[in-house]
C-alpha positions as CSV (number, residue, x, y, z in Angstrom):
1,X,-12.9,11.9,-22.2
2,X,-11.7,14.8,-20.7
3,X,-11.1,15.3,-16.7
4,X,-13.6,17.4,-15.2
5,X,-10.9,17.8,-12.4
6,X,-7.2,18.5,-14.4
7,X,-8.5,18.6,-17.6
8,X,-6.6,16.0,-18.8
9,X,-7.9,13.5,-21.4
10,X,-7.8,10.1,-20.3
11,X,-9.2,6.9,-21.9
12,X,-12.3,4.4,-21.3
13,X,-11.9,1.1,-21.9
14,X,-14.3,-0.7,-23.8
15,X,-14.2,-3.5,-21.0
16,X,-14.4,-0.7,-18.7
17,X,-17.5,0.7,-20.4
18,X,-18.9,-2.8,-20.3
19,X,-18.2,-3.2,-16.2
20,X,-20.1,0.7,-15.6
21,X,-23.1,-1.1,-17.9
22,X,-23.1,-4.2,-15.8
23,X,-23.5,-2.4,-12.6
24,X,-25.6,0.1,-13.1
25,X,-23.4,3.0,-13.1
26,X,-22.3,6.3,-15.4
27,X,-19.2,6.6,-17.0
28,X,-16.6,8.5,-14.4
29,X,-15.9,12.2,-14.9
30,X,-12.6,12.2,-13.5
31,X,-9.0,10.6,-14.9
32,X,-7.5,7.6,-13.4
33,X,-5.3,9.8,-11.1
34,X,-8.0,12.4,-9.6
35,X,-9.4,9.4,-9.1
36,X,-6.7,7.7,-7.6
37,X,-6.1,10.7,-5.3
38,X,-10.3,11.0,-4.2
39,X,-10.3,7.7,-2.9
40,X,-6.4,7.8,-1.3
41,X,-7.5,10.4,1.6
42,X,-10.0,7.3,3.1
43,X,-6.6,5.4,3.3
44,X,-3.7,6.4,6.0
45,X,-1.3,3.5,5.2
46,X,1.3,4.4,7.7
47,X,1.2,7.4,9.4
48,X,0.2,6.2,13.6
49,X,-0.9,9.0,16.6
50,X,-1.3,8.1,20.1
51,X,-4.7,9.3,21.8
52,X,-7.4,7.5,24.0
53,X,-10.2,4.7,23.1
54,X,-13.4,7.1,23.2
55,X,-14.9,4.0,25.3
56,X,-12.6,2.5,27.7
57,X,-10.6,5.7,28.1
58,X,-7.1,3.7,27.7
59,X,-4.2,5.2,25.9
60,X,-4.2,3.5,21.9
61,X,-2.5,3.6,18.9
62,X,-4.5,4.8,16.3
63,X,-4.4,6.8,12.3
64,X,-6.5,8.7,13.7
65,X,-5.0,11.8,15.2
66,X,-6.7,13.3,18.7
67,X,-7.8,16.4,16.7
68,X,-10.0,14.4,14.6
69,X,-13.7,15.1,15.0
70,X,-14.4,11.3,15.4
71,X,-15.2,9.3,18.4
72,X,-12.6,6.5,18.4
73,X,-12.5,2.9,19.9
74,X,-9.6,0.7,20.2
75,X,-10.1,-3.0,18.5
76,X,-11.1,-4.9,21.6
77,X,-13.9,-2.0,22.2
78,X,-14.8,-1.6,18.6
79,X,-15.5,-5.1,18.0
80,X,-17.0,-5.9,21.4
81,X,-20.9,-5.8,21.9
82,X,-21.1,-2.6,24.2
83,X,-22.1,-0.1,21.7
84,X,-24.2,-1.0,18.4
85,X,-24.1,0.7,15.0
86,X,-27.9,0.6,14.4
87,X,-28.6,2.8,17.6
88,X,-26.8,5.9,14.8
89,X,-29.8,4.6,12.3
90,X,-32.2,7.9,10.9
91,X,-34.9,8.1,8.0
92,X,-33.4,9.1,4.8
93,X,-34.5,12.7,4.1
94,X,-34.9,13.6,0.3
95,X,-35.5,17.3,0.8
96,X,-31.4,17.2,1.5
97,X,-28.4,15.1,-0.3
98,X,-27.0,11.6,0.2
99,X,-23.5,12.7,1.2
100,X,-24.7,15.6,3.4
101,X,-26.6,13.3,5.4
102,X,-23.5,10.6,4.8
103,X,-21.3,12.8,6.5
104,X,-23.2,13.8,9.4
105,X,-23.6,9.8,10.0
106,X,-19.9,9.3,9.9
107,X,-19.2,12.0,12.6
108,X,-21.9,10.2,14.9
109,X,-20.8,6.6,14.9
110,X,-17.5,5.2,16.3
111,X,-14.5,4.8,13.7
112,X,-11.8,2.0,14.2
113,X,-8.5,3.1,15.5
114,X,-6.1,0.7,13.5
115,X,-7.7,-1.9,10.9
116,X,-5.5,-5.2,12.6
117,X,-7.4,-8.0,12.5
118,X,-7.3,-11.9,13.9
119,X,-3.1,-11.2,14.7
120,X,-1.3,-11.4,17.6
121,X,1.6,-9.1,19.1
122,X,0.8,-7.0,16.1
123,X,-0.7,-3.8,17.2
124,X,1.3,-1.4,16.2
125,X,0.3,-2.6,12.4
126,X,-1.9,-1.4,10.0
127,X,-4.3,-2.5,7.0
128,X,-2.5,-5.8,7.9
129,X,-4.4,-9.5,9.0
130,X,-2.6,-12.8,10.3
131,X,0.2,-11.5,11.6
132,X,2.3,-13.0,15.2
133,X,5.2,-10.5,16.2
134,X,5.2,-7.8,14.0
135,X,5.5,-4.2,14.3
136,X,5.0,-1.2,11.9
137,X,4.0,-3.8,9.0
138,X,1.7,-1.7,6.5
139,X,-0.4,-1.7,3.3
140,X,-1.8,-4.6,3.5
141,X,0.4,-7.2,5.3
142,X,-0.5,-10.9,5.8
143,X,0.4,-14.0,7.1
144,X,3.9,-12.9,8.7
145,X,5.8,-13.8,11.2
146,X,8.8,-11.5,13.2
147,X,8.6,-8.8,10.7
148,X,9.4,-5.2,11.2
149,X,9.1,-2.2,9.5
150,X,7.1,-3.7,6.2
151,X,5.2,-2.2,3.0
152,X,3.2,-4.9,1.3
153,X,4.7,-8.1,3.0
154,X,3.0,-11.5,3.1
155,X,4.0,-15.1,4.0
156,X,7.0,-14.1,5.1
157,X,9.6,-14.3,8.7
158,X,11.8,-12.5,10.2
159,X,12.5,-10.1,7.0
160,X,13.1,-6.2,8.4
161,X,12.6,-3.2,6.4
162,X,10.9,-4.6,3.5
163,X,8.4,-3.6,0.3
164,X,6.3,-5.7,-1.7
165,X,8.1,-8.7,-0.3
166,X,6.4,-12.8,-0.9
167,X,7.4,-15.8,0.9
168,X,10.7,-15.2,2.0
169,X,13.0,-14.9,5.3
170,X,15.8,-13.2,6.8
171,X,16.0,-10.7,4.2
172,X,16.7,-7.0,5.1
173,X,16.1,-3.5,3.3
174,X,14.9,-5.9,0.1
175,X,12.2,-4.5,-2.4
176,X,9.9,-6.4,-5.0
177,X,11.2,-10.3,-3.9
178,X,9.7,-13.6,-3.4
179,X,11.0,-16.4,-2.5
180,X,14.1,-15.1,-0.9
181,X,16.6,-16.3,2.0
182,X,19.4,-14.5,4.0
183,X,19.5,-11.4,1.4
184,X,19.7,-7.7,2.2
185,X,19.9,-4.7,-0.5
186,X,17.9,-6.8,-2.9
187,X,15.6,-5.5,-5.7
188,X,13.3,-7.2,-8.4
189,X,15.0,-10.7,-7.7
190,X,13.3,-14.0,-6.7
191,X,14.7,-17.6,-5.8
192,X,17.8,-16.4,-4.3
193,X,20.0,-16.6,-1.0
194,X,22.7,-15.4,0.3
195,X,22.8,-12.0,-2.4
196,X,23.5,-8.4,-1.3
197,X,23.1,-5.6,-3.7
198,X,21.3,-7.2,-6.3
199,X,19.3,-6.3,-9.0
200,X,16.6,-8.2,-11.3
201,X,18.4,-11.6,-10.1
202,X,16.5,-15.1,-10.3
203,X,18.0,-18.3,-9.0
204,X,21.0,-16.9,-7.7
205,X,23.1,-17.8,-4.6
206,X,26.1,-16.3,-2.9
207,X,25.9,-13.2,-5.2
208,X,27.3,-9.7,-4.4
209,X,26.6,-6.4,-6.7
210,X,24.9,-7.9,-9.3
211,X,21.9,-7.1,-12.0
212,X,20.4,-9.3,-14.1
213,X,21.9,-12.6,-13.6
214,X,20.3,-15.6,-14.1
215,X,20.8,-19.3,-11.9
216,X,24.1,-18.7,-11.3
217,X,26.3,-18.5,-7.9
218,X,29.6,-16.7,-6.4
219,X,29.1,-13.4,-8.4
220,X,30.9,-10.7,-7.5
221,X,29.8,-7.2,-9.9
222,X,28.9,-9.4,-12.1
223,X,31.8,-11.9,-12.8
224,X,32.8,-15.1,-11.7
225,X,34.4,-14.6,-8.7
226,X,35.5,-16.9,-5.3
227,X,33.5,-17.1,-2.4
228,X,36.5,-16.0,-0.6
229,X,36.3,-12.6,-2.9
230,X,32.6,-12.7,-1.7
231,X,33.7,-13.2,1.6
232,X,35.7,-9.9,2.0
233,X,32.7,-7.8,0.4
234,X,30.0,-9.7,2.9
235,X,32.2,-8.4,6.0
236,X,31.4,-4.4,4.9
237,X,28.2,-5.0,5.7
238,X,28.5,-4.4,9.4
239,X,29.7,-1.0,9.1
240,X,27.4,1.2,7.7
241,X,30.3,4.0,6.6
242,X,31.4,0.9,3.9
243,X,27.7,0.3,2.7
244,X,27.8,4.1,1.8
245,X,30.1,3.2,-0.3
246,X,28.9,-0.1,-1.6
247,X,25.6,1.4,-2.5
248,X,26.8,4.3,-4.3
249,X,29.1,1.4,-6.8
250,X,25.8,-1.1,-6.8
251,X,24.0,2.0,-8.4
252,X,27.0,2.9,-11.0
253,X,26.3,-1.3,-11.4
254,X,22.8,-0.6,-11.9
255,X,22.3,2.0,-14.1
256,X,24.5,-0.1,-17.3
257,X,21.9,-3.5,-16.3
258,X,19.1,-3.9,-19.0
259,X,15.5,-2.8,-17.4
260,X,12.6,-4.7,-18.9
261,X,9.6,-2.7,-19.9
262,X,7.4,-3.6,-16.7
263,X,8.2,-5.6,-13.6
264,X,5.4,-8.3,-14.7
265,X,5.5,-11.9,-13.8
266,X,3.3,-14.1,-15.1
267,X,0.4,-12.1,-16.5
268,X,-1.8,-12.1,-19.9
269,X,-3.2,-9.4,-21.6
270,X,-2.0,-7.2,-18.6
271,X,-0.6,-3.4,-18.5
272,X,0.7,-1.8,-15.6
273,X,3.7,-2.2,-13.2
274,X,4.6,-4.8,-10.7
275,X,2.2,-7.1,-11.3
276,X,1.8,-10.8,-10.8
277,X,0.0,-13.7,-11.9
278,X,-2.5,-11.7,-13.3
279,X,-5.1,-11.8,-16.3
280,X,-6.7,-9.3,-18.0
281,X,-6.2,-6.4,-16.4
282,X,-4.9,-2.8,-17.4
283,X,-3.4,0.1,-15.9
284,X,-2.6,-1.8,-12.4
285,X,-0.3,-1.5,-10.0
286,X,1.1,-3.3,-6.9
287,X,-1.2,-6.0,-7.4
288,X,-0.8,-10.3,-7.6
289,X,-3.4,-13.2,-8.6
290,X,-6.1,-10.8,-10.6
291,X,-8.1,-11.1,-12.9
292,X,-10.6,-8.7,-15.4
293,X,-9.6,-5.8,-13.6
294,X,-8.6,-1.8,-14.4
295,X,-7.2,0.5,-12.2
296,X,-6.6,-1.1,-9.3
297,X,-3.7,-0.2,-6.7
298,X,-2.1,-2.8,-4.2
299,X,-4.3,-5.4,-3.5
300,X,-4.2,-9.5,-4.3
301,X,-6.9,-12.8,-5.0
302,X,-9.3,-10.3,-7.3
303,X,-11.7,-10.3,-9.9
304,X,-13.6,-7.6,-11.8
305,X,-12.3,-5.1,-9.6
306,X,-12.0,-1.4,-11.2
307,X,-10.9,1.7,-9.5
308,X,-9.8,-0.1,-6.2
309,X,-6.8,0.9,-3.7
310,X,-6.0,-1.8,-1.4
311,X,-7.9,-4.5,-2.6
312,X,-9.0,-8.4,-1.9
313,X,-6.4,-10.0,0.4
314,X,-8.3,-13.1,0.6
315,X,-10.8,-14.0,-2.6
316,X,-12.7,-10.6,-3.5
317,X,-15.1,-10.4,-6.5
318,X,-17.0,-7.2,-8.1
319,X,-15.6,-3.7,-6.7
320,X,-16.0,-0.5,-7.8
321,X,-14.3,2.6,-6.7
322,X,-13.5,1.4,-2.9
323,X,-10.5,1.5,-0.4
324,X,-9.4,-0.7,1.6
325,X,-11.9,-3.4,0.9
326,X,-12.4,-6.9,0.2
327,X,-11.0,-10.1,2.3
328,X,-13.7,-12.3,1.4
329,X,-16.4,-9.7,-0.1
330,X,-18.4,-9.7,-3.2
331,X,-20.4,-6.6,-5.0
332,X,-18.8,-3.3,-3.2
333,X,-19.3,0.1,-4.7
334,X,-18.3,3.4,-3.6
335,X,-17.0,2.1,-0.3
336,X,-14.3,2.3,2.4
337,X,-13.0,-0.7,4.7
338,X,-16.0,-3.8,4.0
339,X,-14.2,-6.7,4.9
340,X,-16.2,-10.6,4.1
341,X,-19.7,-8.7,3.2
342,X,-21.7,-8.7,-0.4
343,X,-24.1,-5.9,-1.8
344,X,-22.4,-3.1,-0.4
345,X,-22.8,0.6,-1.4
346,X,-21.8,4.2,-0.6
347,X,-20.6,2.4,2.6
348,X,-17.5,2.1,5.3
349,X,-16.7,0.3,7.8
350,X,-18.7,-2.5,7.3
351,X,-17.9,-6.5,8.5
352,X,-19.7,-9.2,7.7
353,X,-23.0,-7.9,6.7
354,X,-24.7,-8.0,3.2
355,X,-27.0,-5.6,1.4
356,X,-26.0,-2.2,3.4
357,X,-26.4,0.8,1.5
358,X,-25.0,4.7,3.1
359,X,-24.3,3.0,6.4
360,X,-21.6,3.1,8.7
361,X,-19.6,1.0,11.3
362,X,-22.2,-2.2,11.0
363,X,-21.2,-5.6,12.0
364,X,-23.1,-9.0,10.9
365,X,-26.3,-6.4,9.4
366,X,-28.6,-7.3,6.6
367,X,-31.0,-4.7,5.0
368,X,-29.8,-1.6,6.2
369,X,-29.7,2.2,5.2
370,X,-27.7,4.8,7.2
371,X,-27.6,2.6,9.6
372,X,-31.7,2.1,10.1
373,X,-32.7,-1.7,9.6
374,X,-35.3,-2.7,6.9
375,X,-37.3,-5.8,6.1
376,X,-35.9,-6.6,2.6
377,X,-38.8,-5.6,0.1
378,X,-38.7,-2.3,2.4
379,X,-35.2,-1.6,2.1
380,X,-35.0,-2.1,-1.9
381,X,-37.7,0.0,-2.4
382,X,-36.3,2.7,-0.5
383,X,-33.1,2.1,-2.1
384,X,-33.9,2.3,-5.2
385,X,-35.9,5.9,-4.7
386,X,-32.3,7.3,-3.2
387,X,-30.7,6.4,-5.9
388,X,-32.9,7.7,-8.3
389,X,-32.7,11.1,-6.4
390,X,-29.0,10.6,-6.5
391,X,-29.1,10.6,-9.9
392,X,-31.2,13.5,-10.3
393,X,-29.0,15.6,-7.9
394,X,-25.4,14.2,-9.7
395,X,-24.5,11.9,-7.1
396,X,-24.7,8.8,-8.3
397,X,-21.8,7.3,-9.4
398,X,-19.5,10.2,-7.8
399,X,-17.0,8.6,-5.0
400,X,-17.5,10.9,-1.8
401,X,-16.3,14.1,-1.9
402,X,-13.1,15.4,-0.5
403,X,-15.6,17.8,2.5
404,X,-16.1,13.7,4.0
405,X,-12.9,12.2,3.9
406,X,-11.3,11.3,7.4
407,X,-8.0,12.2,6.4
408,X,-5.3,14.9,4.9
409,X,-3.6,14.7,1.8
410,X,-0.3,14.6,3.2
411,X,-1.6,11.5,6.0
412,X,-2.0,8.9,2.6
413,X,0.0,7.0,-0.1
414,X,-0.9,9.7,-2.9
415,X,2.0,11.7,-0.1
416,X,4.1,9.7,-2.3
417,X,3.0,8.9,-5.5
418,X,3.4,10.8,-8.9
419,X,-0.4,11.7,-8.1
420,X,0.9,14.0,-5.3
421,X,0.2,17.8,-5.0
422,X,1.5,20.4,-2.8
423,X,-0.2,22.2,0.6
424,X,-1.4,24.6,-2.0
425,X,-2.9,22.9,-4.7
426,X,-4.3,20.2,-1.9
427,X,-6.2,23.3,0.2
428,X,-6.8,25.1,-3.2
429,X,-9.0,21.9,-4.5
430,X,-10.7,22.1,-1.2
431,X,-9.0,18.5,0.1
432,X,-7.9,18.2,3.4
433,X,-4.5,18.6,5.2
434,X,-3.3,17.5,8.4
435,X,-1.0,20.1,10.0
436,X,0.1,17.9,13.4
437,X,1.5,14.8,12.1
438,X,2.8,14.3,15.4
439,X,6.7,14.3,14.5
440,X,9.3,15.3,17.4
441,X,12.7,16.1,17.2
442,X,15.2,17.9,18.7
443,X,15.0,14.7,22.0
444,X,17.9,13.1,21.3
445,X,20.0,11.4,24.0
446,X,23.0,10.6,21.6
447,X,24.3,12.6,19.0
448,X,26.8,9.6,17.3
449,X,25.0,6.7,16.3
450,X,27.7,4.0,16.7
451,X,28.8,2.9,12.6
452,X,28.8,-0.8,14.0
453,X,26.1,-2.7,15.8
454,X,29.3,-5.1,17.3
455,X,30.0,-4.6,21.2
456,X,26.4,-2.7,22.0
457,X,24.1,-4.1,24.3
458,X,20.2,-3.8,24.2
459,X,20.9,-0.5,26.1
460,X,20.6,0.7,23.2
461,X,17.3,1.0,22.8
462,X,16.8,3.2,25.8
463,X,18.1,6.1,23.7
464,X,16.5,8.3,21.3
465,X,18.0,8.8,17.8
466,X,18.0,11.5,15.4
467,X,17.1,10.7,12.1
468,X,20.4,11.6,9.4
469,X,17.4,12.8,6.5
470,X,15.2,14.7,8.3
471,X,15.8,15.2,12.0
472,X,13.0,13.2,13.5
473,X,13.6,11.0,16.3
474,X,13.1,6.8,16.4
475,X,14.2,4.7,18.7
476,X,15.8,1.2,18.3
477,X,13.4,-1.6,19.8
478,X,14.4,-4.8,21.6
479,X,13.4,-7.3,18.6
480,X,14.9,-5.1,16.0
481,X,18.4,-4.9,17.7
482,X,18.7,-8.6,17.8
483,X,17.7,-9.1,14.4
484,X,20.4,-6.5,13.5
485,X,22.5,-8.4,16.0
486,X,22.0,-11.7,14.7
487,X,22.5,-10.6,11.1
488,X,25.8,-8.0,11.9
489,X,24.0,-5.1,10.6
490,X,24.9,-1.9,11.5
491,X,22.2,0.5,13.3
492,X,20.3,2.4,10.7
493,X,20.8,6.8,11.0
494,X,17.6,6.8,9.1
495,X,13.7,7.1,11.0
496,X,11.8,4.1,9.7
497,X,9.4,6.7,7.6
498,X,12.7,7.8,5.7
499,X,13.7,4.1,5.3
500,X,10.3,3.1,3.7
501,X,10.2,6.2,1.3
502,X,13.3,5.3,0.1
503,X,12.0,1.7,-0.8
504,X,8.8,3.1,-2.2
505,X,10.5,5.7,-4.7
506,X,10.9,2.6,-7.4
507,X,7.0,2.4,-7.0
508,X,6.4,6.0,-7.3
509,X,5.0,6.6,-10.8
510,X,1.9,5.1,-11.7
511,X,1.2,6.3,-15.0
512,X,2.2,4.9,-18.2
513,X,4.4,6.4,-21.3
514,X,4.0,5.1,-24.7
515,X,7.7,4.2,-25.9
516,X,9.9,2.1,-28.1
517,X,12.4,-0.4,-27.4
518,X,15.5,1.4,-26.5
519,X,17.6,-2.4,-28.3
520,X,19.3,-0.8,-31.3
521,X,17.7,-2.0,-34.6
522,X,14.4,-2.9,-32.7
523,X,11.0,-1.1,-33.6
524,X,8.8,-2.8,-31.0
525,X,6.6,-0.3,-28.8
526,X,5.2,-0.9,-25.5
527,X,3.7,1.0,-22.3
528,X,5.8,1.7,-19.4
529,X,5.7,3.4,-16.7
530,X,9.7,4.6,-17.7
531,X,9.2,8.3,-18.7
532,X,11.1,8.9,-21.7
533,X,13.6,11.0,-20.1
534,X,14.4,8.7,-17.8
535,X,18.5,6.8,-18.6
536,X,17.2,3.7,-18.3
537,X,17.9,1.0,-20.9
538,X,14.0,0.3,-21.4
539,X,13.6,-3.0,-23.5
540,X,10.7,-4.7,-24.9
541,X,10.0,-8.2,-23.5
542,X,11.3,-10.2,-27.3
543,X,14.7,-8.5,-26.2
544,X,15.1,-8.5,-22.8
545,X,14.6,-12.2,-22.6
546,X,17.1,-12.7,-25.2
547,X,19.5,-10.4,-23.4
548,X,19.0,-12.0,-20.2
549,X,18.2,-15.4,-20.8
């Protein structure tokens, strides 16, 4: 098929083709990525404003910022029963199109500030549930404890500037572990403690500078070494002039270890990239405990899920092209945030209702279509003549159009991913941008950020910082400088936004290269999402088990 978008070609699965059958819908006219980027501007992971609750007047955090033409209610008001979503309902006109009358629907009703749900001491999170004491967790979040500053962190305490991170504790700046204790500069490694500096490391203790090592303890750059050797290398890692320096030799390190061809762990019949206990599935990213699905971007506990970003959380069944959907639902299409709800279409905002079709902002709802209620032989009849209309007008089985999304470009994940595009191709293609993201700088009360965190006080945190990379001012907050304390880690010159893009860079690509083992004499070929110029040593699963193992 050809993109009606880029004009790329791009392929349909048979499976897929048998999914679009099953519910009812046309083949999509658009590659993975244009799809990818469609539904990514109904997603701001990470990026926070401060502005008023449209109701109670009280100064919030929300990702929506005050130039937004959206009323706005904080949680508590959101969620409460002052304000109802069926008093926005209205008769369907079909002299005019679903999604203009979609969008004027979404202007009218009350959006959610911040998506934080059933945590406490949490609110300055995001997409996040389950959470006691944690601040600027994103993407998804769960079940954490004392975390700060996390991308896709679950099960997990006291662990501090940390991506895609599973069951593990006291772990700083770590990417891609589970099951991890007292580590910091970790990467692709599991079933460790005690490591620093590590790479693609399982079963390892008391390790320092090492990649692909297997159950073994007191490495030091990858030979045997004392733990006194170990020692003097651990005591670096309070100044932050020496990490410089140990970073830039872990990355000589890294760039001779042996990369396997995904970052897969327990999956069948699976392509894609950092992906775990999964079955079935192709072309998936960021994803764990799947199965029969295509497509899909960070999300876990799925099934027959295709064209989803931020999906499941808790057991999700039968989605179709959504974001931010799932914990607990079953049968959404063409939807944003529908949490524990079935039979969902053309929908956002929606909690625990069940067959809701173009409606917004509805809570514990049956039968109802932009936002009017309906006894049920009423409502599928009337359903089914909308989508029949759809259909004749080209609607049907289109996501929603850039003209409705709630947010810019530059305010999402595709900011960062190799689906990206600049101010100009963004306004060219008619997709929003946000101009005011709501950075300062130049406030500074201290120029020198001391290189050790030994001998400060929590005074600390009453100064504003300047950000090394790119001049935005952060501050240091109370729990953060004891965890830093605690741990002898030095203050970090970067803003936490610079931090987490430097964790999500080894996530960025999300397309895959057809390519052949790189292990001399071997003619196995594979997908990967290693572009062929990259230096990598890409090998094939057969040889980088018998390398490693």
């Amino acid at each position: 098929m050809q993109c009606k978008n880029c004009q790329s070609i791009f392929t349909i699965y048979p499976e897929d083709r048998a999914f679009y059958g099953r519910i009812g819908v046309p083949e999509p006219t658009e590659c993975p990525p244009c799809r990818a980027r469609q539904r990514a501007v109904w997603r701001n992971e990470y990026i926070l404003y401060q502005r008023k609750c449209d109701l109670c007047q009280q100064n919030i955090v929300s990702v929506y910022s005050p130039d937004k033409p959206y009323k706005v209610y904080c949680h508590e008001c959101w969620f409460s029963d002052k304000w109802d979503g069926l008093d926005f309902g209205r008769d369907y006109d079909f002299q005019r199109g679903f999604f203009e009358q979609f969008g004027e629907l979404l202007l009218a009703v009350p959006r959610l500030a911040i998506n934080n749900t059933n945590s406490i001491n949490s609110e300055y999170t995001h997409h996040t549930s389950r959470n006691k004491n944690c601040y600027l967790q994103f993407s998804g979040s769960t079940d954490c404890e004392d975390c700060l500053y996390g991308w896709s962190v679950y099960n997990s305490r006291d662990c501090l500037d940390a991506a895609f991170c599973y069951k593990s504790e006291l772990c700083y700046e770590c990417t891609d572990i589970e099951n991890c204790y007292n580590c910091s500069y970790l990467e692709y490694s599991r079933d460790s403690a005690d490591c620093h500096f590590c790479y693609d490391c399982v079963g390892c203790h008391n390790c320092f500078g090492c990649t692909n090592l297997r159950n073994q303890t007191n490495y030091l750059w990858n030979r045997q070494a004392t733990e006194a050797e170990i020692l003097e290398f651990k005591k670096q890692l309070a100044s932050r002039t020496a990490i410089v320096k140990l970073r830039q030799k872990y990355q000589t390190v890294k760039a001779e270890a042996i990369f396997p061809y995904s970052h897969n762990l327990k999956t069948v019949k699976t392509t894609g990239d950092f992906v775990r206990y999964t079955k079935n599935c192709h072309e998936v990213y960021d994803i764990w405990d799947a199965e029969d699905c295509g497509f899909v971007i960070n999300g876990s506990n799925m099934k027959d899920a295709n064209d989803c970003t931020g999906y499941g959380g808790t057991p999700s069944q039968l989605a179709y092209q959504c974001a931010s959907t799932g914990r607990g639902s079953y049968g959404t299409f063409f939807c944003s945030i529908v949490w524990e709800s079935s039979h969902i279409w053309y929908s956002d905002s929606i909690f625990s209702s069940k067959e809701i079709f173009g409606s917004v902002g509805l809570k514990n709802q049956t039968f109802c279509l932009l936002n009017k209620k309906y006894a049920e032989a009423d409502y599928n009849q009337l359903k089914s003549k909308i989508i029949t209309a759809m259909k004749a007008a080209g609607e049907w089985g289109e996501f929603f159009p850039y003209a409705l999304a709630p947010f810019g470009l530059n305010e999402t994940r595709a900011s960062l991913e190799n689906f990206a595009l600049t101010k100009e191709e963004v306004l060219k293609q008619g997709i929003k941008w946000q101009e005011e993201i709501g950075r300062t700088k130049g406030k500074e009360t201290i120029k020198t950020i001391p290189d050790e965190v030994a001998g400060l006080d929590e005074k600390i945190c009453q100064e504003i910082l300047a950000c090394a990379e790119c001049s935005r001012n952060y501050k240091i907050i109370k729990p953060e400088f004891r965890f830093y304390q605690q741990q002898n880690i030095p203050l970090p010159d970067c803003c936490p936004d610079c931090r987490m893009l430097r964790r999500l860079k080894t996530h960025k690509n999300k397309t895959l290269y057809h390519r052949q083992c790189m292990k001399e004499g071997c003619a196995n070929e594979f997908k990967t999402t290693y572009a062929p110029d990259r230096p990598e040593k890409v090998y094939c699963e057969e040889c980088y088990r018998k390398e490693i193992y």
